[in-house]
TORLUM-588679 format. One record per residue (C-alpha): residue number from 1; residue in one letter; x, y, z. Coordinates in nm, 2 decimals, m for minus. Last residue first. Layout:
! TORLUM-588679
num  residu  u  v  w
NUM  a  X  Y  Z
...
END
This chain:
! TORLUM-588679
num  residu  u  v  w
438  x  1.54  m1.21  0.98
437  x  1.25  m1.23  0.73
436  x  0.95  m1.50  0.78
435  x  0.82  m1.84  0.64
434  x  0.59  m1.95  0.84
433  x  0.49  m2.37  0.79
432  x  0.20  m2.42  0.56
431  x  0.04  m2.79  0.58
430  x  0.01  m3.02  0.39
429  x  0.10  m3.30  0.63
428  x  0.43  m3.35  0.40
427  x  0.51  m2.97  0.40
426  x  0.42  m2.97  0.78
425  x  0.70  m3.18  0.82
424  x  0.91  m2.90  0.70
423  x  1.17  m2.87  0.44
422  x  1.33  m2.53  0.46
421  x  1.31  m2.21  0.31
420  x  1.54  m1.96  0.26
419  x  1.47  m1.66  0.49
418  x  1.47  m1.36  0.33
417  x  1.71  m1.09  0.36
416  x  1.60  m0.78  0.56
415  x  1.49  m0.51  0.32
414  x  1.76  m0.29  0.12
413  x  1.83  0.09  0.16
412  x  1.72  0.32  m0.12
411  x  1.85  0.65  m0.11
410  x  1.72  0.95  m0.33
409  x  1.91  1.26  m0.37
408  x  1.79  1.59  m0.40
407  x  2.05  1.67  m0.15
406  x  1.91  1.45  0.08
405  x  1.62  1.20  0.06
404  x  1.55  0.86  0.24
403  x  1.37  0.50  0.07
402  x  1.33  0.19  0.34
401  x  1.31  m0.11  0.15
400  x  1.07  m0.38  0.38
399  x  0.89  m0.58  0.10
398  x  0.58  m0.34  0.11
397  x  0.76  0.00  0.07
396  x  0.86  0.22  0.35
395  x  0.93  0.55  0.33
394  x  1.15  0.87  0.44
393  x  0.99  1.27  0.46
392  x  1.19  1.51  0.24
391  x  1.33  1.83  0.36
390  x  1.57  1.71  0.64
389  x  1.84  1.60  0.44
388  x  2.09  1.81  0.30
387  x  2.40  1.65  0.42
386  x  2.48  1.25  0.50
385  x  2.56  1.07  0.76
384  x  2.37  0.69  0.84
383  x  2.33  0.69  1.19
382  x  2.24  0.36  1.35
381  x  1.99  0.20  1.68
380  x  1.91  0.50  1.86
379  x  1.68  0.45  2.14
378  x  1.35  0.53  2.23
377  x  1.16  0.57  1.90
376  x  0.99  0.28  2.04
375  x  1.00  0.08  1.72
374  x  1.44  0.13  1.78
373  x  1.56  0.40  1.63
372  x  1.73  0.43  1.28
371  x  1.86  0.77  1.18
370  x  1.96  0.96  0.84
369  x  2.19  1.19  0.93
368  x  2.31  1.58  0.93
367  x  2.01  1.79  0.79
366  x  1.78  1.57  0.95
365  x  1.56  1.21  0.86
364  x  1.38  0.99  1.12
363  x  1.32  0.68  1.09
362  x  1.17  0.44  1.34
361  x  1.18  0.05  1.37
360  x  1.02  m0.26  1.46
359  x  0.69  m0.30  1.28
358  x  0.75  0.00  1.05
357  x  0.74  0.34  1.11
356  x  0.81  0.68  0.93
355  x  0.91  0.97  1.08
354  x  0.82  1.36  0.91
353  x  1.02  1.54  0.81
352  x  1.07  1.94  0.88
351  x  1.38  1.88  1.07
350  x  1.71  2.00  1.23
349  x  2.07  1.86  1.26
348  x  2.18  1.60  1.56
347  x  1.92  1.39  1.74
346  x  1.83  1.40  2.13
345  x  1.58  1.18  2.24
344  x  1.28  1.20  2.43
343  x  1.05  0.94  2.61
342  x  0.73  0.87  2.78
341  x  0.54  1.23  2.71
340  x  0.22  1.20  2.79
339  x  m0.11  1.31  2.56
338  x  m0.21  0.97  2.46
337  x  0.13  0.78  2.52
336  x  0.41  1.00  2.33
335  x  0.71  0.95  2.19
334  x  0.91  1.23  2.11
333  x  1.23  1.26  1.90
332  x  1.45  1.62  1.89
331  x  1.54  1.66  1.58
330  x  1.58  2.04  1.65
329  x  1.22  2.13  1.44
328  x  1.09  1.89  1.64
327  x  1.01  1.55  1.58
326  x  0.70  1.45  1.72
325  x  0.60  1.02  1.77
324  x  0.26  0.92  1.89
323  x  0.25  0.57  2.04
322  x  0.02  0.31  1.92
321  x  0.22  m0.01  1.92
320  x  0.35  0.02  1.60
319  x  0.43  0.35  1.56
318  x  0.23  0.63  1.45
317  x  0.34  0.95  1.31
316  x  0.29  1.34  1.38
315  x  0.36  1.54  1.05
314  x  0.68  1.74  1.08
313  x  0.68  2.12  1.20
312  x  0.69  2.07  1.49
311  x  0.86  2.42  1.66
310  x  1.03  2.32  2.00
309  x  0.88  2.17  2.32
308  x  0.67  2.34  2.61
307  x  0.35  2.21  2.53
306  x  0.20  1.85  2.50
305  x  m0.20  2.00  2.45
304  x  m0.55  1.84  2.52
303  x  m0.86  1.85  2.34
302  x  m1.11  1.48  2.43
301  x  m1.41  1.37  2.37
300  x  m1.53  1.47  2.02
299  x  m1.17  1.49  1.93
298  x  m0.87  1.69  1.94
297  x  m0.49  1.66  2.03
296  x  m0.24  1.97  2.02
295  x  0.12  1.94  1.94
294  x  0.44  2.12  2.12
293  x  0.56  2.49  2.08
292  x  0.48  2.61  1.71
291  x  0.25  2.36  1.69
290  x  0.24  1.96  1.52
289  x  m0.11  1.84  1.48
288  x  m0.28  1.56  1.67
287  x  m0.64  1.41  1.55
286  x  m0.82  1.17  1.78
285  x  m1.00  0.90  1.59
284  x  m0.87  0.61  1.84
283  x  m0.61  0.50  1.61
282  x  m0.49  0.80  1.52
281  x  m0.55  1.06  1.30
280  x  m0.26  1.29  1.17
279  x  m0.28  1.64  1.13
278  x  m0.10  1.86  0.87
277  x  0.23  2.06  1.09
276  x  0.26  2.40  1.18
275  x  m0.04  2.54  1.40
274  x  0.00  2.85  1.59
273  x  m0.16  2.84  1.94
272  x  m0.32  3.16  2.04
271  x  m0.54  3.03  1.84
270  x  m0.64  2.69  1.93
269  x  m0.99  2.65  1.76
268  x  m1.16  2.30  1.65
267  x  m1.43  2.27  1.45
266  x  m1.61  1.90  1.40
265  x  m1.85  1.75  1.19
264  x  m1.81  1.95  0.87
263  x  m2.02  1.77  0.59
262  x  m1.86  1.76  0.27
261  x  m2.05  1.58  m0.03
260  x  m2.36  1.49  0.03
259  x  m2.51  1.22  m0.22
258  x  m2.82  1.06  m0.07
257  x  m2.77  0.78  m0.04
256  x  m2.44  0.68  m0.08
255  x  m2.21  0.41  m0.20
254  x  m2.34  0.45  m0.52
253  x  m2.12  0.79  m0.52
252  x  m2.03  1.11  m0.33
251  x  m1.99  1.09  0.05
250  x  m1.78  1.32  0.28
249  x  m1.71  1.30  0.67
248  x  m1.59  1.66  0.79
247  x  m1.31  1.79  1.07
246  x  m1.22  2.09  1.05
245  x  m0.89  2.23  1.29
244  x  m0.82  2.56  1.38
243  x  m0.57  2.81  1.37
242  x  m0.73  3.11  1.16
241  x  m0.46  3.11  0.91
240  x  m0.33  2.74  0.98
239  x  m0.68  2.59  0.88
238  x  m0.59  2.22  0.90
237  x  m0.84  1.95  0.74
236  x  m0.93  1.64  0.91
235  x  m1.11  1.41  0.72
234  x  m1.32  1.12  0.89
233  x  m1.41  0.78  0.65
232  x  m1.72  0.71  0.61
231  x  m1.93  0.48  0.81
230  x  m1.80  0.19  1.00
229  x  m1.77  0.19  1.40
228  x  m1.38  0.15  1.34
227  x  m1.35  0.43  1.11
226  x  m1.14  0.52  0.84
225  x  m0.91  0.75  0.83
224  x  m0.78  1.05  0.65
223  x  m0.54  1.37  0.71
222  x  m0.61  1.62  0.47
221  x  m0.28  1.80  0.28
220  x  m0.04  2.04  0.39
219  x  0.10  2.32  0.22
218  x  0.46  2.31  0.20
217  x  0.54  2.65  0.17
216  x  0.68  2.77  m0.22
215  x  1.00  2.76  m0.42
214  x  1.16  2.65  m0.10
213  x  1.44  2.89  0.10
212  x  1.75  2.70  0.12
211  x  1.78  2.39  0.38
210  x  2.12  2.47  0.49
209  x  2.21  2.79  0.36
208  x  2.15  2.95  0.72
207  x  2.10  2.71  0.98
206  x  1.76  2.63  1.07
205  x  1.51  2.77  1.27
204  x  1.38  3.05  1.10
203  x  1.58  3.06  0.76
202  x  1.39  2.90  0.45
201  x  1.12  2.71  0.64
200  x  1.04  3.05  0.86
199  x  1.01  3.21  0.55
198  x  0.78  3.01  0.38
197  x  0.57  2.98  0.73
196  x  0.55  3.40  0.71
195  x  0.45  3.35  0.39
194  x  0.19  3.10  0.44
193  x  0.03  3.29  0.70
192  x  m0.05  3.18  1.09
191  x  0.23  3.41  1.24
190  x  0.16  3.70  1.06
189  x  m0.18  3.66  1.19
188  x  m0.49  3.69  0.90
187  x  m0.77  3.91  1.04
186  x  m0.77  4.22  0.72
185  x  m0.72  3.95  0.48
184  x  m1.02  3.76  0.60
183  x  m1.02  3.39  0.49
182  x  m1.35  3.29  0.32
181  x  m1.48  2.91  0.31
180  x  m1.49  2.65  0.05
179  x  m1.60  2.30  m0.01
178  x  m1.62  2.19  m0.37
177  x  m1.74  1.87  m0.43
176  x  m1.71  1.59  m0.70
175  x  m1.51  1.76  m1.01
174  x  m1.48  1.51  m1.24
173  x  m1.13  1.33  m1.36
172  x  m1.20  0.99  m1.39
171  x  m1.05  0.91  m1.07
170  x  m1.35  1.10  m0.89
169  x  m1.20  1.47  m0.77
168  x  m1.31  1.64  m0.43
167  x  m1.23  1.99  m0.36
166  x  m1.14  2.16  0.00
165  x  m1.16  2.51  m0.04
164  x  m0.96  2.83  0.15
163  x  m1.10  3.16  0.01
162  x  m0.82  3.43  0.06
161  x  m0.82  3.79  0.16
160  x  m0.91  4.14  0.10
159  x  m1.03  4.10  m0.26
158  x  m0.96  3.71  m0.32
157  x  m0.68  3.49  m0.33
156  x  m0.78  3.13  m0.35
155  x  m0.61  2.88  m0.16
154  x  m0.64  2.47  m0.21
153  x  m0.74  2.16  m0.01
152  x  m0.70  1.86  m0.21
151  x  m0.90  1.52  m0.20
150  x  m0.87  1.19  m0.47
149  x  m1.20  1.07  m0.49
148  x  m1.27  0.65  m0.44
147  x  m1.61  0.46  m0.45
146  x  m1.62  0.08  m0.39
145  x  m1.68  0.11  m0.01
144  x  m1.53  0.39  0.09
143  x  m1.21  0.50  0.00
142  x  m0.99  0.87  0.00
141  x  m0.70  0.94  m0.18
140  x  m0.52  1.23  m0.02
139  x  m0.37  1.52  m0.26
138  x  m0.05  1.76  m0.07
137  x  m0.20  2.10  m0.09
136  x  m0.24  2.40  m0.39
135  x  m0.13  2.73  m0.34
134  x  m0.18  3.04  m0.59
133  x  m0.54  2.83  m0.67
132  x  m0.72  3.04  m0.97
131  x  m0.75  3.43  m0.99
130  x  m1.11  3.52  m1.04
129  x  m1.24  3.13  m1.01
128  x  m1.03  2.87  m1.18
127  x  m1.19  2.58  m1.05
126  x  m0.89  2.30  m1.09
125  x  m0.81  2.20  m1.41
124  x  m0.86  1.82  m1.49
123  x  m0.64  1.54  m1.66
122  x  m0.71  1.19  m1.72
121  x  m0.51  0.88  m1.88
120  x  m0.24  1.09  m1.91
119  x  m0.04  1.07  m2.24
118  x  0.12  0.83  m2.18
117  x  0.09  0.49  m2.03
116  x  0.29  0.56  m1.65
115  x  0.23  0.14  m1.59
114  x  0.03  0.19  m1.31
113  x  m0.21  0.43  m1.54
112  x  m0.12  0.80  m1.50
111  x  m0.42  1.06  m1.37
110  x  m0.33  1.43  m1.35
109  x  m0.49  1.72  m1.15
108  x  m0.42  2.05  m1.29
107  x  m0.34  2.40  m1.09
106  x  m0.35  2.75  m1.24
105  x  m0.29  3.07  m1.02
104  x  m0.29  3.43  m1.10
103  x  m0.09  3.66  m0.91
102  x  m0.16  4.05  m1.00
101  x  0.05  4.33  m1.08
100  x  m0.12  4.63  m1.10
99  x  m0.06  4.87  m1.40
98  x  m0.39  4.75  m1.56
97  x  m0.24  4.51  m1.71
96  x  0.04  4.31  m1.54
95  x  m0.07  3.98  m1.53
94  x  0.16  3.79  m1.33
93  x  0.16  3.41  m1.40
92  x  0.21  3.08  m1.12
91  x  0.20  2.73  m1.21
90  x  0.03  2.39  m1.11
89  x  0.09  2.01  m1.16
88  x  m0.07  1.80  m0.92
87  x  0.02  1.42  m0.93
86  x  m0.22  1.08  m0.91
85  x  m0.08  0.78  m1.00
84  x  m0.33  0.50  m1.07
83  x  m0.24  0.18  m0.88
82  x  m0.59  0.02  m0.87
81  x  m0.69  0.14  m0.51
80  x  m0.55  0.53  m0.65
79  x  m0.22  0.62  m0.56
78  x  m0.11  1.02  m0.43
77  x  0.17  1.18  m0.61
76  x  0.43  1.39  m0.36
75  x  0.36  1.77  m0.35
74  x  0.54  2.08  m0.54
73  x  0.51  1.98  m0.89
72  x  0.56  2.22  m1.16
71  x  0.42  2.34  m1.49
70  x  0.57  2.56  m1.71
69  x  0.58  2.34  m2.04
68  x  0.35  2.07  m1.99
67  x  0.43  1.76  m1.78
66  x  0.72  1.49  m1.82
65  x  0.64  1.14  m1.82
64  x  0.92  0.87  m1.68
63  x  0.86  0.50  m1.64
62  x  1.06  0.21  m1.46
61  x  1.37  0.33  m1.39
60  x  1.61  0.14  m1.10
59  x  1.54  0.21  m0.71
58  x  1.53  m0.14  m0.61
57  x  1.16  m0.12  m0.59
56  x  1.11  m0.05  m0.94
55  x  1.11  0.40  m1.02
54  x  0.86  0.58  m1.09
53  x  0.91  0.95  m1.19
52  x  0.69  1.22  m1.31
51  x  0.85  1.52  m1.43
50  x  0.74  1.87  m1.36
49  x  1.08  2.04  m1.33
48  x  0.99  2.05  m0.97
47  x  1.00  1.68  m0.96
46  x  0.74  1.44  m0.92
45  x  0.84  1.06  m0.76
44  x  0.68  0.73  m0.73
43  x  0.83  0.42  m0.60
42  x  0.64  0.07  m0.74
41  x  0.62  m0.13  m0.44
40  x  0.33  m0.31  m0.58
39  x  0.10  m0.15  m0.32
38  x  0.27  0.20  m0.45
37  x  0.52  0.39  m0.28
36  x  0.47  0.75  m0.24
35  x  0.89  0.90  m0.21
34  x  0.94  1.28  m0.11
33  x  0.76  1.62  m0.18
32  x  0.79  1.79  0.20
31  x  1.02  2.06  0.03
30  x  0.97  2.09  m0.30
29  x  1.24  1.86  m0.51
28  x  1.50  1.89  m0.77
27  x  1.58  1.63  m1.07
26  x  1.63  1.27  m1.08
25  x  2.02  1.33  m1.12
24  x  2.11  1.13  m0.82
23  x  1.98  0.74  m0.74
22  x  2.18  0.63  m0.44
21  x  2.20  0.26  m0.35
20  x  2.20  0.13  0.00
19  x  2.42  m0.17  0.13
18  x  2.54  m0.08  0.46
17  x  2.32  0.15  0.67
16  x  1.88  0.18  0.73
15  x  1.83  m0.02  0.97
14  x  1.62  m0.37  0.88
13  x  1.26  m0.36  0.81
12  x  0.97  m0.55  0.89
11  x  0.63  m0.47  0.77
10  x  0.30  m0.31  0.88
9  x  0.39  0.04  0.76
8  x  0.32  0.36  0.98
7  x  0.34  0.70  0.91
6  x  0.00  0.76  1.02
5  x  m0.16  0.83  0.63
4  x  m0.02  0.49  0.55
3  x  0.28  0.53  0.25
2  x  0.10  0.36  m0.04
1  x  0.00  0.00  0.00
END
């Protein structure tokens, strides 16, 4: 399956050291736009320079299709349930007539088939409006029965301010549902705006020259899960202007009756907390989102707040036996149980990447190292050095690789080896002995 929308994988891995395999010269990279690896563990990759990449497991080319002219992609691709690859190309224009300058947006939703057949196998523009989208999110697949839309929140600029919508595409390109809501200019908090966050990703925090100032803010996507009791799945988008969170269900398709789109279920404010981080949902349905001095948690039954920590700017994640892991912007590594802090440990470089978790392991990504903890995030277990890292979020595929970014760089490092098998008695019986990975 893709990379899970907790940061958890359900397989084993080994750390990530001797034996990995660089692939350079794939291009250049928005911040946050790492590896989406596909149920097949095909790795998938868009570029700056608007190229779509997918790579074999192993890291070696598989396909390759290049955008339009002008077009750019700033967010990894989302997969469909039947291995469609799903990438956002957008640009930016000034129009100067008028003698004002003005920003107008264009974003386009592509569709490749598994195999990358060209051209597209479906493209849409995005709702233009009066200036078109000038900031598009990371896309989110969301499933329900056998219906599937692929979800992206988007900015508008407006007279005065922004409209924020959350739009809904099927796989075969139509426009589902279009959720917006208006975003005051005149309220807006330094603090809470996307330029201010742009800038803070480019120098606040880090080092000078070490991360570079991005092309444009990460923009985080909608965190989505499904539920336990059945239903819909819950979406949890994050409002970092007015520092909130909105949680909605959404149904569109045989699946439903009627047909209704987004319905907001939940608002959340924290303001005067400022929000970094896209949420996460975990098991129990509780969002957490990364803030400027800790995380919040929210629910129907339960807010509370872990404060007194560094910037998060990384995505929560979810290890495998339910703990919550922060990384701050310092690399420092927090587990948490519920809202309680049970451990803390000290990396070296900074971070806006978020972990990723398999069955017995963390990683964790910085300017300085590529690290392996233990599934506890407790204790280090190796440091792989490198420079430039930090940007990009790691990933597991299905078999156990482990894939990293620095310097525009991608790193694949190998699964555990596979047992070979062995005769059994149970062969003979006909039965099926386990065969597992060491």
């Amino acid at each position: 399956m893709p990379m899970s929308n907790t940061g958890f994988v359900d397989v084993i891995t080994k750390h990530a050291g001797a034996g990995s395999v660089g692939v350079p010269e794939l291009g250049t990279f928005a911040p946050l736009a790492g590896p989406t690896i596909a149920a097949d563990g095909t790795v998938l990759l868009g570029t700056r320079e608007g190229k779509v990449i997918a790579l074999h497991a192993d890291g070696s080319p598989f396909w390759n299709r290049q955008l339009p002219t002008g077009q750019t992609i700033t967010s990894s691709p989302a997969v469909g349930s039947d291995g469609s690859v799903y990438v956002i190309g957008s640009s930016i224009t000034r129009d100067h007539r008028g003698g004002q300058s003005v920003t107008i947006g264009r974003g386009v939703l592509y569709r490749f088939t598994p195999g990358g057949g060209a051209p597209p196998s479906g493209m849409t523009e995005f709702p233009r409006h009066e200036r078109g989208p000038t900031t598009i999110g990371f896309p989110n697949v969301w499933r329900f029965g056998s219906d599937e839309a692929v979800i992206v929140p988007a900015l508008y600029p407006t007279i005065g301010g922004y409209d924020l919508h959350l739009l809904a595409f099927s796989p075969e390109g139509g426009l589902m549902a279009d959720w917006q809501e208006y975003l005051s200019g005149g309220d807006l908090t330094s603090e809470g705006s996307w330029e201010a966050l742009a800038e803070r990703l480019g120098l606040g925090g880090f080092e000078h020259g070490m991360l570079g100032p991005p092309a444009a803010s990460p923009f985080p996507g909608v965190a989505i899960a499904a539920s336990p009791q059945g239903g819909t799945p819950s979406i949890v988008l994050v409002d970092r202007y007015f520092q909130k969170t909105i949680a909605f269900t959404f149904c569109v398709g045989p699946s439903c009756s009627p047909a209704l789109g987004f319905t907001e279920r939940l608002r959340t404010p924290y303001a005067p907390r400022v929000l970094l981080s896209a949420a996460t949902i975990v098991p129990d349905l509780h969002s957490v989102v990364g803030t400027k001095d800790g995380a919040v948690f929210s629910g129907f039954s339960v807010n509370a707040a872990v404060d007194g920590l560094d910037a998060v700017y990384a995505t929560p994640s979810v290890a495998v036996d339910g703990r919550v892991v922060l990384v701050d912007v310092n690399s420092e590594t927090i587990a948490l149980q519920g809202s309680t802090i049970v451990s803390r440990l000290a990396l070296q470089g900074e971070t806006i990447a978020r972990a990723a978790a398999s069955r017995n392991h963390v990683f964790v990504a910085t300017t300085d190292a590529f690290y392996t903890l233990d599934g506890h995030a407790a204790a280090v277990e190796f440091r792989f050095p490198w420079v430039g890292g930090g940007i990009w979020s790691p990933a597991i595929g299905p078999q156990g690789h482990v894939y990293a970014m620095a310097s525009n760089i991608l790193f694949v490092f190998p699964p555990p080896p596979r047992v070979p098998h062995v005769p059994h008695e149970l062969d003979v019986l006909g039965g099926t002995p386990v065969i597992g990975t060491e």
